[in-house]
N, C-alpha and C positions, 0 to 999 in steps of 0.2 A: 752464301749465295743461294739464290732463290732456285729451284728445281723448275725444267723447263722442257718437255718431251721435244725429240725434233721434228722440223718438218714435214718429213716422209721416215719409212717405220728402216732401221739398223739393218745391214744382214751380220747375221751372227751364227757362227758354227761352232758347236758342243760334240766335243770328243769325250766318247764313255770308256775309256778302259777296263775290261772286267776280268775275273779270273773267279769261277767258281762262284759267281754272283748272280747265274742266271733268273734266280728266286725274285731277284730284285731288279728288276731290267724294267719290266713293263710302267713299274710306277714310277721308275726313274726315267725313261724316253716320254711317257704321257706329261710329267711335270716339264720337262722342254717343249714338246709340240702345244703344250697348253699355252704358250707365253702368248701372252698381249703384247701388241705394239713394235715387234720385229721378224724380219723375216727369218726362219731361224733352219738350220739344217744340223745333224745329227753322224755324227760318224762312231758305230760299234765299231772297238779293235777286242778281239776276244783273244787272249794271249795261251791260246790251247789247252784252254778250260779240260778237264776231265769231268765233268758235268755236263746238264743239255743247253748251256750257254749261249752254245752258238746256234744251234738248233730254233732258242728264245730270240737270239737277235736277227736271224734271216727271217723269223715268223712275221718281228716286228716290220723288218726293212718291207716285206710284201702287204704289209694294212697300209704301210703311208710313203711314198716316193720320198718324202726328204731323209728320210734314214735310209743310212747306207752302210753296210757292212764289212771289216777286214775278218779273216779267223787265222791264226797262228798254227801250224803245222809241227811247232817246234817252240817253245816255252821260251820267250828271250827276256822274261823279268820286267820289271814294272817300269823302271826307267827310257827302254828302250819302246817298252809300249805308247808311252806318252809322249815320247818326241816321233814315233812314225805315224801316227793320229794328227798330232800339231804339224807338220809337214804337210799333209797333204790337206788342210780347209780350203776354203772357200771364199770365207767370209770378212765381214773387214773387221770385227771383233772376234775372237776367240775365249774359249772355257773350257777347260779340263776339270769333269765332274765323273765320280767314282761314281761307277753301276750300284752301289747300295745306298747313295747319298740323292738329293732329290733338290731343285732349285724353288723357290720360292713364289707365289704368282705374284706377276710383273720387276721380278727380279731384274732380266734381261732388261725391261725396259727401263728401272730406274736407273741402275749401274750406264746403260748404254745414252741414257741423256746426258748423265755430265760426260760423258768422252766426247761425244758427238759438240756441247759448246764449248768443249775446251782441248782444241787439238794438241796442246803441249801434253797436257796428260796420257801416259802408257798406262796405266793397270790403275784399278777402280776395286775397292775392297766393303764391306761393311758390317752386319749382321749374321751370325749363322744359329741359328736355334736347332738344338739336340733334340734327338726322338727317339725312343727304342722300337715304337712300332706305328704307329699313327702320328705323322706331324699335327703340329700344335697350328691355330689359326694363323696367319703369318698378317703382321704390318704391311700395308702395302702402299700406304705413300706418304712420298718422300716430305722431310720436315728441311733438311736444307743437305748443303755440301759443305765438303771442308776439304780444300785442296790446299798440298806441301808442294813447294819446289824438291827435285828429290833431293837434295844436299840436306836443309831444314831436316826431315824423313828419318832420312836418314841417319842424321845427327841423336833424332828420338829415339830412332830405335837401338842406335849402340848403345847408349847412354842405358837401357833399359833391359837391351840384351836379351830381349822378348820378342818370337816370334807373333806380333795380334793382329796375322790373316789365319784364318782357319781354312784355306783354301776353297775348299767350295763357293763361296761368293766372290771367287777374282773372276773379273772380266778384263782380260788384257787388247789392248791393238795388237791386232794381228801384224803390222810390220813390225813392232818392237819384240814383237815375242820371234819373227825372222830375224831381228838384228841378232837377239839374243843366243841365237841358236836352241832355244827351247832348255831342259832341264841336265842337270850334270848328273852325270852317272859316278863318278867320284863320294857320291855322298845320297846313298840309296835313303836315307832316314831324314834328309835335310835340305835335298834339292830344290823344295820351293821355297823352302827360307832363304837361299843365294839365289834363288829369278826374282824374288822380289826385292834383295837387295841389291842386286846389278841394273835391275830396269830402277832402282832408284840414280843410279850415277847417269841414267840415260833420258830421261824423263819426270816429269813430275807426277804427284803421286792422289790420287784423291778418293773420298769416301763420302757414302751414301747415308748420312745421317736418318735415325729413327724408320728404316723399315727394315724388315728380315728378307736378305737375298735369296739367304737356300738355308737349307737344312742338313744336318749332320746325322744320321744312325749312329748310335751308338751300342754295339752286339759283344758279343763274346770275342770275336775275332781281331776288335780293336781296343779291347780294355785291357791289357797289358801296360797302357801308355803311364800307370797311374802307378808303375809300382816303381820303388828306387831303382830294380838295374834299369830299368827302361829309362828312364831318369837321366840315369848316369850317358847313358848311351845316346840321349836327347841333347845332353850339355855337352859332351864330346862334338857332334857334329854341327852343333851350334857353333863351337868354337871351331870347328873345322872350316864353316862355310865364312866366318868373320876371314881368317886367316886367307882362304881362296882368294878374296875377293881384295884384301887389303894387299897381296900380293899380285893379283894380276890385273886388276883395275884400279891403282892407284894414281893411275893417269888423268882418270877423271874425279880424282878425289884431293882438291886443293888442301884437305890440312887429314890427309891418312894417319899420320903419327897419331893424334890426339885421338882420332876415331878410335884406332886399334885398342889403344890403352883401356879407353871408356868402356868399350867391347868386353874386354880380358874380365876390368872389373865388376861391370855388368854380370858376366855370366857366373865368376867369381861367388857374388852373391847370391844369386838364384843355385846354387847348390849349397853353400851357407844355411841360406835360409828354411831350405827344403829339409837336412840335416837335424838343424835347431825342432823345424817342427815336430820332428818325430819322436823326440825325446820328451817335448813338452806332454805328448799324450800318451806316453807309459815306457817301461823297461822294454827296450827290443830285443828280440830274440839273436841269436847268433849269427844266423845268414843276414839279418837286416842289419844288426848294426856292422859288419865286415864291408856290408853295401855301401852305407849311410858315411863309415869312416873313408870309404874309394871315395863316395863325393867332396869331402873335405881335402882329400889328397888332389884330388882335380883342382878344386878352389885355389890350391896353393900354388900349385905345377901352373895355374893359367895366371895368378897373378897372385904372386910371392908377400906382397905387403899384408893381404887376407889375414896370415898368420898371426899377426898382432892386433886385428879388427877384434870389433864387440863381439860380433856374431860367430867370432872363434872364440874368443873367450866364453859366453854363451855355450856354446858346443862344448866345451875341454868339461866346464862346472857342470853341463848337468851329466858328460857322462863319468865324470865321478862318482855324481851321487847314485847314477844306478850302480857302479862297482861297487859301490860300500851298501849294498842292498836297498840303498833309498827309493824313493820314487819320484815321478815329477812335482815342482812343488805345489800348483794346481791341480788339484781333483780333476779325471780324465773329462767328466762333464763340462768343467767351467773350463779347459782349455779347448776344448769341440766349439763352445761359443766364441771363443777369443777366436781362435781361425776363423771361422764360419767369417764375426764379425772382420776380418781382414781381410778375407775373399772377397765382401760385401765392396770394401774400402775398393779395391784391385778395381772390383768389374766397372762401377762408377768412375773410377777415374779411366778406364779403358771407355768407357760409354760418349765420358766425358771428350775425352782427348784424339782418341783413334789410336793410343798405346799403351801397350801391354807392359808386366815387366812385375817384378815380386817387390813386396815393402821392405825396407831395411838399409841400413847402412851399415859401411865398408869404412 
């Protein structure tokens, strides 16, 4: 579908949750008041920062009337911060954007055209480009749309078992995200992965083909995500929020069995796979591979058939051979490229498709 700005410009309100983020507050609220082409209003919830947080964000609220301020008295955690923000907007689209992360220019306006011509659609996803200190020049218009019914979506994403919103470029209808009741506290590590797949059993689902919506920092404070426990702790609640949601909205999901399965073994392999890679680029040390074998133990506990897959077989051979002193059978070099090169594969068919999801079969 061809991209089409609306008639007259969105209002749309951006909830910034921060905690200790105040460093990053200013370039974060200026890349919102900078949006072209919608009205846009701003709510700082500062979740009782011990830094001058909140100090940065009443400085902010007094330079420009559309920012407004909550400050927390009493630390109630991330989850609770982002549904007392999402509660009280305004606006008729909504965006929950972390005080260190920064939105894209004309982000809001691309995301908020296709909602605006296609009212069946609740949540609008696309682009997110990393930055560690200066974002990079952002795409900024739109090459087409690709809108799912959410069942279709939804069907891709169990199948694939991949979370591919990186949040900061969701723009949700602000009634669907009231249906929804905003984020679960049940699953402090995965709550936007079950709002996106519950506003898929309630709405259809679309994305913003070839521009960059927002931007992601990438610091100290969020690079943990890369190492196996975290890993392990990412597939657990992945499989937690499948489980939530096939259990308590399976009312709007005509064929849940078959999801679920797909889900189990979806995820199944995304710790396989993850396992597999590690070995291929060298003997791991003690704590890693005790990690590495808990992710295979997951694989198996979430779907039992794994056991007998490639990609266990795979796993079992190569950590023999480190037991018998061997090493990967690829030079650590020429396996850096073979992943690199299947990353490569990943992000293209993510570019391609609008879904995520690791290579390999089960």
């Amino acid at each position: 579908m061809t991209p089409q700005d609306p008639p007259s410009p969105p209002t749309v309100s951006v909830v910034v949750p921060c905690y200790r983020y105040g460093h990053f507050l200013p370039a974060c609220v200026r890349s919102i008041l900078d949006q072209e082409g919608v009205d846009v209003d701003v709510l700082i919830v500062d979740d009782a920062s011990p830094d001058d947080s909140a100090a940065v964000a009443h400085r902010l609220a007094e330079e420009d009337p559309r920012v407004r301020v909550l400050v927390h008295a009493v630390n109630q955690g991330h989850i609770a911060t982002y549904n007392e923000g999402l509660a009280a907007v305004r606006g008729e689209y909504v965006v929950l954007l972390s005080a260190d992360d920064m939105l894209a220019p004309r982000g809001l306006a691309n995301a908020t055209a296709l909602l605006a011509a296609n009212p069946d659609v609740g949540l609008v996803y696309g682009f997110t480009r990393s930055f560690s200190v200066e974002p990079p020049p952002a795409r900024t218009a739109a090459r087409s749309w690709s809108i799912w019914p959410g069942e279709e979506w939804l069907r891709l994403v169990c199948h694939r078992a991949s979370n591919p919103i990186s949040t900061p470029e969701v723009v949700m209808r602000a009634e669907t995200m009231r249906d929804l009741v905003g984020y679960d506290d049940r699953l402090p590590h995965a709550a936007d992965f079950l709002l996106w797949l519950r506003t898929a059993t309630r709405a259809s689902i679309g994305r913003v083909n070839g521009v960059d919506l927002a931007y992601y920092r990438v610091h100290g404070a969020n690079m943990h995500m890369s190492q196996y426990p975290g890993a392990l702790r990412d597939l657990g609640e992945r499989k937690r929020a499948f489980d939530i949601l096939f259990d308590e909205d399976a009312a709007h999901l005509p064929d849940a069995a078959a999801l679920r399965d797909a889900a189990d073994r979806g995820v199944a392999r995304e710790a396989l796979v993850l396992a597999c890679r590690a070995y291929r680029r060298g003997v791991p040390g003690d704590e890693e591979a005790e990690a590495l074998a808990r992710l295979v133990d997951l694989a198996e506990r979430i779907w039992p058939p794994s056991r007998t897959s490639r990609l266990r077989r795979s796993y079992e051979a190569q950590v023999a051979r480190a037991r018998r002193g061997r090493g990967p059978l690829l030079p650590r070099r020429l396996a850096e490229v073979r992943d690199r090169g299947i990353d490569h594969l990943r992000w293209r068919r993510f570019r391609r498709s609008g879904i995520d999801g690791a290579l390999g079969w089960l």
